[in-house]
Z-matrix of the N, CA and C atoms (Angstrom, degrees):
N
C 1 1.441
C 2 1.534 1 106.82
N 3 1.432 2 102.48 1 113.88
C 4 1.774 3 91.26 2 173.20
C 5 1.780 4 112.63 3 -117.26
N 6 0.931 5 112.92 4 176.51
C 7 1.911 6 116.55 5 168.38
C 8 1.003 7 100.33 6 -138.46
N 9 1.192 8 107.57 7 165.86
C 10 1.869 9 130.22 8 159.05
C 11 1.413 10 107.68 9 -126.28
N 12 1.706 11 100.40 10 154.14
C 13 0.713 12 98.76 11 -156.33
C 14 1.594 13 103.36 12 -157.70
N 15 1.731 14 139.29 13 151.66
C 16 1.917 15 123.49 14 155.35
C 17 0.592 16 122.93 15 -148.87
N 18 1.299 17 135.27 16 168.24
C 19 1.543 18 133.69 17 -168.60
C 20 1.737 19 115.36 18 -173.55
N 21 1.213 20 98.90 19 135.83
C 22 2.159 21 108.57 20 -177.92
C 23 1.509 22 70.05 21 -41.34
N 24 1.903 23 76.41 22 147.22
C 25 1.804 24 99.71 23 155.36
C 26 1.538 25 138.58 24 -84.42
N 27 1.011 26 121.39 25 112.29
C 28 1.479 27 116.22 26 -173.14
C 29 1.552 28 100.72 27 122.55
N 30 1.394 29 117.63 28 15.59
C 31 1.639 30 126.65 29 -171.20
C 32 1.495 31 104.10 30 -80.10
N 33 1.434 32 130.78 31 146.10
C 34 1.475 33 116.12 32 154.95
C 35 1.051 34 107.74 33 -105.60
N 36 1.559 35 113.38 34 137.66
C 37 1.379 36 112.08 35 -172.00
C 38 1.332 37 110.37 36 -154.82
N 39 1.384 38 111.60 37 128.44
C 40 1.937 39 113.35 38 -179.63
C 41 1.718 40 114.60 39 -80.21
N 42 1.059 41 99.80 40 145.13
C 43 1.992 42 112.67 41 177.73
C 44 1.180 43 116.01 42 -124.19
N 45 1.573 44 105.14 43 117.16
C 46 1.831 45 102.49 44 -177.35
C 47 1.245 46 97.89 45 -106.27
N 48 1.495 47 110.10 46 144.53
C 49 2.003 48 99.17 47 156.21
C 50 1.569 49 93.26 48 -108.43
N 51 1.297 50 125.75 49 168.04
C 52 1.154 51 143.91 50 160.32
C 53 1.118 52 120.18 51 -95.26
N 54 1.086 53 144.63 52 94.38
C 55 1.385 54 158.13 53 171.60
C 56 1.869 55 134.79 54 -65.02
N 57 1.110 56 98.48 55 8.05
C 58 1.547 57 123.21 56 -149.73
C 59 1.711 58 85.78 57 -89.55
N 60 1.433 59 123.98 58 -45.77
C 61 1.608 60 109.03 59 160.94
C 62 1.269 61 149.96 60 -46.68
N 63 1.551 62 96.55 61 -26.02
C 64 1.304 63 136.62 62 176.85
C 65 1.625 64 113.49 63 -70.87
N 66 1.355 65 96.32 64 -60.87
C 67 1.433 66 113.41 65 176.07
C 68 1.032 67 139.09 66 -23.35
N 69 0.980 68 102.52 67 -72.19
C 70 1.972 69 137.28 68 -174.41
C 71 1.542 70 99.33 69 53.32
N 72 1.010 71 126.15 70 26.39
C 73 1.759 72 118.25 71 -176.59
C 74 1.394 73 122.25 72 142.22
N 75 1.773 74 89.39 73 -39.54
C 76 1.699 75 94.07 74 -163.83
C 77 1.828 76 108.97 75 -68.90
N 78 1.279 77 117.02 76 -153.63
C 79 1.245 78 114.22 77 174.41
C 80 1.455 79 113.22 78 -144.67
N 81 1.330 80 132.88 79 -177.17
C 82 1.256 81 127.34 80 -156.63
C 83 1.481 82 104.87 81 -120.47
N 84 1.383 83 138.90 82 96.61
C 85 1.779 84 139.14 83 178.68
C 86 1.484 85 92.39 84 -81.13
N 87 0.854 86 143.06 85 -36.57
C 88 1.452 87 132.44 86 -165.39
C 89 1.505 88 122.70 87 -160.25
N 90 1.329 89 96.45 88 144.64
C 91 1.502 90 124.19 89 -162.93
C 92 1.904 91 123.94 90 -143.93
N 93 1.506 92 95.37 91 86.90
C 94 1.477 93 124.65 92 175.77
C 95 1.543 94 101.23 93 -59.91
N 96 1.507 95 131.72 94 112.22
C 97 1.295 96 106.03 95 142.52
C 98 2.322 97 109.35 96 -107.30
N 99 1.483 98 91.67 97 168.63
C 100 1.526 99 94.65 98 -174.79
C 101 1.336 100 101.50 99 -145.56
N 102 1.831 101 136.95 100 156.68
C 103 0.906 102 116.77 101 152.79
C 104 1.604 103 122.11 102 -143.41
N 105 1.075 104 161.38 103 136.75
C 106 1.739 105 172.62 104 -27.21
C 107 1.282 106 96.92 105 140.43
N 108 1.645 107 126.79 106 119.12
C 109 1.388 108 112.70 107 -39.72
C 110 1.923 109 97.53 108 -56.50
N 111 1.226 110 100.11 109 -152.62
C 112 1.593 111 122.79 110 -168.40
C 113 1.450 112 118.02 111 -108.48
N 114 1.076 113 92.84 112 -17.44
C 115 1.996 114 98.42 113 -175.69
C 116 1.970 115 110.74 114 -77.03
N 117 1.554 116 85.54 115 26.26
C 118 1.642 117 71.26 116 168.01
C 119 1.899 118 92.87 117 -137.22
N 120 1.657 119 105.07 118 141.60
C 121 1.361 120 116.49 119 -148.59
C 122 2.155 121 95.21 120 -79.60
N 123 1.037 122 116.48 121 138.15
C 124 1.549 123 125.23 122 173.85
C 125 1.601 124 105.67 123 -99.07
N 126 1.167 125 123.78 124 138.29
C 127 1.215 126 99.57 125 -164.65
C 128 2.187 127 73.48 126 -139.40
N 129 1.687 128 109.62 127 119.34
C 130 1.450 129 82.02 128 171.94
C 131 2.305 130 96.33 129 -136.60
N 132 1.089 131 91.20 130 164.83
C 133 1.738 132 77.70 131 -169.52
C 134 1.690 133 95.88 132 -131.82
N 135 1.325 134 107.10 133 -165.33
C 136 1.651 135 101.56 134 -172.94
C 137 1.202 136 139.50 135 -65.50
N 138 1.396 137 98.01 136 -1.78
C 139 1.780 138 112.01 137 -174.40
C 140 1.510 139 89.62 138 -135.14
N 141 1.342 140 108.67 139 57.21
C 142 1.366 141 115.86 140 144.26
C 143 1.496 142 117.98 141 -81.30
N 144 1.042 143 123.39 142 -34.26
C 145 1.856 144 131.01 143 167.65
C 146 1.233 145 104.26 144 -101.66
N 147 2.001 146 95.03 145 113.78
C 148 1.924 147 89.33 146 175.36
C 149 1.344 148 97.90 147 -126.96
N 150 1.004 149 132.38 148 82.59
C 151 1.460 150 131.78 149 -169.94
C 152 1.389 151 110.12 150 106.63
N 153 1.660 152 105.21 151 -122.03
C 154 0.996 153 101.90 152 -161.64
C 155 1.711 154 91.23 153 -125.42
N 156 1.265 155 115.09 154 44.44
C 157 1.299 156 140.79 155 175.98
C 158 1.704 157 126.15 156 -111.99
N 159 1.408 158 145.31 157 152.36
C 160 1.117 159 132.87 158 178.62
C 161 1.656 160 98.41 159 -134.73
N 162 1.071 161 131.59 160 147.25
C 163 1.225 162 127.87 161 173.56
C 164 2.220 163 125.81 162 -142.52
N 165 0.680 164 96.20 163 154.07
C 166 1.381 165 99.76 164 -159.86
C 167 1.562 166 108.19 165 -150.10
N 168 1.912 167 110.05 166 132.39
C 169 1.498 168 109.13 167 -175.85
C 170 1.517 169 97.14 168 -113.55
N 171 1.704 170 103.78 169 147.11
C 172 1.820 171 94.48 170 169.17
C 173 1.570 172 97.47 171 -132.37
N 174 1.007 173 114.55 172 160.75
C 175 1.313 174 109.77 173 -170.63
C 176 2.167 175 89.58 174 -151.78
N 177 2.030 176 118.72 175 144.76
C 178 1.200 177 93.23 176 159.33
C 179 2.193 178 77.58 177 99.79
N 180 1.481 179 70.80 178 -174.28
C 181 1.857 180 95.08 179 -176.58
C 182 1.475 181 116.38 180 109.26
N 183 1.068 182 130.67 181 116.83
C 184 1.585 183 113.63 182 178.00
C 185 1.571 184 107.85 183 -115.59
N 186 0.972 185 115.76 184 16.09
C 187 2.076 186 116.10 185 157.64
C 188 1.530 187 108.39 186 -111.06
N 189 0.820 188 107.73 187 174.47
C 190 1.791 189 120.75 188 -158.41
C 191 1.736 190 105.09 189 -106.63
N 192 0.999 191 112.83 190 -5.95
C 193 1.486 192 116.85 191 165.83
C 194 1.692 193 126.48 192 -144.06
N 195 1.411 194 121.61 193 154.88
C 196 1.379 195 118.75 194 -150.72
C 197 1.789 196 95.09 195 -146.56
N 198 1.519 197 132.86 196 138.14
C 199 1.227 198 110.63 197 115.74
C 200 1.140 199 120.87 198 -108.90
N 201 1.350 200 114.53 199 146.76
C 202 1.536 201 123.70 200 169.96
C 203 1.734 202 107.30 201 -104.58
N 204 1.038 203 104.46 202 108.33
C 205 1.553 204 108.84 203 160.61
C 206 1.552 205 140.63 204 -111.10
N 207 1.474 206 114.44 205 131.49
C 208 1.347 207 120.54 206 -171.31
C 209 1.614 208 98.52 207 -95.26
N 210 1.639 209 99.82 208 154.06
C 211 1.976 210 99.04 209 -156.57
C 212 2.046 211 55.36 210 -147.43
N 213 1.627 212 107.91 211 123.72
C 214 1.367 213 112.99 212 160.24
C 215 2.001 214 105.62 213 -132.07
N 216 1.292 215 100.75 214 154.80
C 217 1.514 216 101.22 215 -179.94
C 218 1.576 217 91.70 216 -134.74
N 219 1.568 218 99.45 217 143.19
C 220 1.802 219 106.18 218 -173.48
C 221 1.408 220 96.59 219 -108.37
N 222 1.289 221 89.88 220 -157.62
C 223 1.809 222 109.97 221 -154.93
C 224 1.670 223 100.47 222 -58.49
N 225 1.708 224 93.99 223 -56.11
C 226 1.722 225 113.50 224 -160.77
C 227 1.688 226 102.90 225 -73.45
N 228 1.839 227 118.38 226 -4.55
C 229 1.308 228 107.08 227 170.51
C 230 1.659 229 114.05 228 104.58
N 231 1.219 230 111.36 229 -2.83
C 232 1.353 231 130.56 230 162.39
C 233 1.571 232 111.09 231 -55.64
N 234 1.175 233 95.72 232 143.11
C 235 1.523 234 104.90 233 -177.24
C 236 1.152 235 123.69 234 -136.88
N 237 1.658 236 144.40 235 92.73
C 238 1.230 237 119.52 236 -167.06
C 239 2.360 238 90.82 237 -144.10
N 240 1.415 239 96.88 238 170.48
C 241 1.538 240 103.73 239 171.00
C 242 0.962 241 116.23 240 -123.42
N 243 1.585 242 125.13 241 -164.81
C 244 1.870 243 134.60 242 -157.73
C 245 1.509 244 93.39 243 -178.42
N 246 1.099 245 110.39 244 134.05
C 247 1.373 246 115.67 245 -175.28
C 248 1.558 247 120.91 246 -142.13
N 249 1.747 248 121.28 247 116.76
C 250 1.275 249 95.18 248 -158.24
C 251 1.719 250 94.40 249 -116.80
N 252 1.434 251 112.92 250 145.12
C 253 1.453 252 125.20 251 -157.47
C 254 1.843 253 77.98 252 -104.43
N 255 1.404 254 111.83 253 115.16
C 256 1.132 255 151.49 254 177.14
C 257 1.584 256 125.31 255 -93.54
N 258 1.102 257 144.31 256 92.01
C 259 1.502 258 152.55 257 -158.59
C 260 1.548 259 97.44 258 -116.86
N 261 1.232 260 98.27 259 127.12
C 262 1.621 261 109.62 260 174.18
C 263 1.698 262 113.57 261 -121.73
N 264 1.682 263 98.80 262 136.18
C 265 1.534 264 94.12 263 -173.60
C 266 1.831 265 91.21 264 -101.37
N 267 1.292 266 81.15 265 -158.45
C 268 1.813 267 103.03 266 -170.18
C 269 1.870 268 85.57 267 -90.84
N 270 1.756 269 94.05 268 152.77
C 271 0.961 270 98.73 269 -177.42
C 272 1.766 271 114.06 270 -92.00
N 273 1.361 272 125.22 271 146.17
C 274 1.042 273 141.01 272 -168.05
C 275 1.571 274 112.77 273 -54.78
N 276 1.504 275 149.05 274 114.05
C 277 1.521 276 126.34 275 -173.04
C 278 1.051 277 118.32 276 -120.68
């Protein structure tokens, strides 16, 4: 599963995927986010999984493109990711 996605540089900004297609029932114990390169900050806190949702803030970045990918494993042990290819412009002054 991928997205696209952009945003001024130096923006903070949260990313949900919805996972509820994925699902079919089960539920979500865990939620990896990562991002390519690394110099842009992930910021995720306890209600990063609210359902059948995952969410993630990035804020910062100094190259013009990103993926950020979420790697989640559910109840029954399923394992799959979503990855959203992230483009950053110049920031507005």
């Amino acid at each position: 599963m991928n997205f696209r996605g952009s945003a001024p540089g130096l923006s903070e900004l949260d990313w949900t995927i919805d996972w509820s297609r994925f699902l079919a029932g089960d539920t979500i114990v865990t939620s990896i986010w990562s991002a390519v390169p690394a110099d842009i900050t992930l910021y995720e806190t306890s209600t990063a999984i609210a359902g059948t949702s995952t969410t993630c803030w990035t804020k910062g970045g100094t190259v013009t493109g990103y993926l950020i990918t979420n790697r989640i494993t559910t109840a029954s042990g399923r394992i799959t990711s979503a990855t959203i290819e992230l483009s950053l412009e110049p920031p507005l002054i």
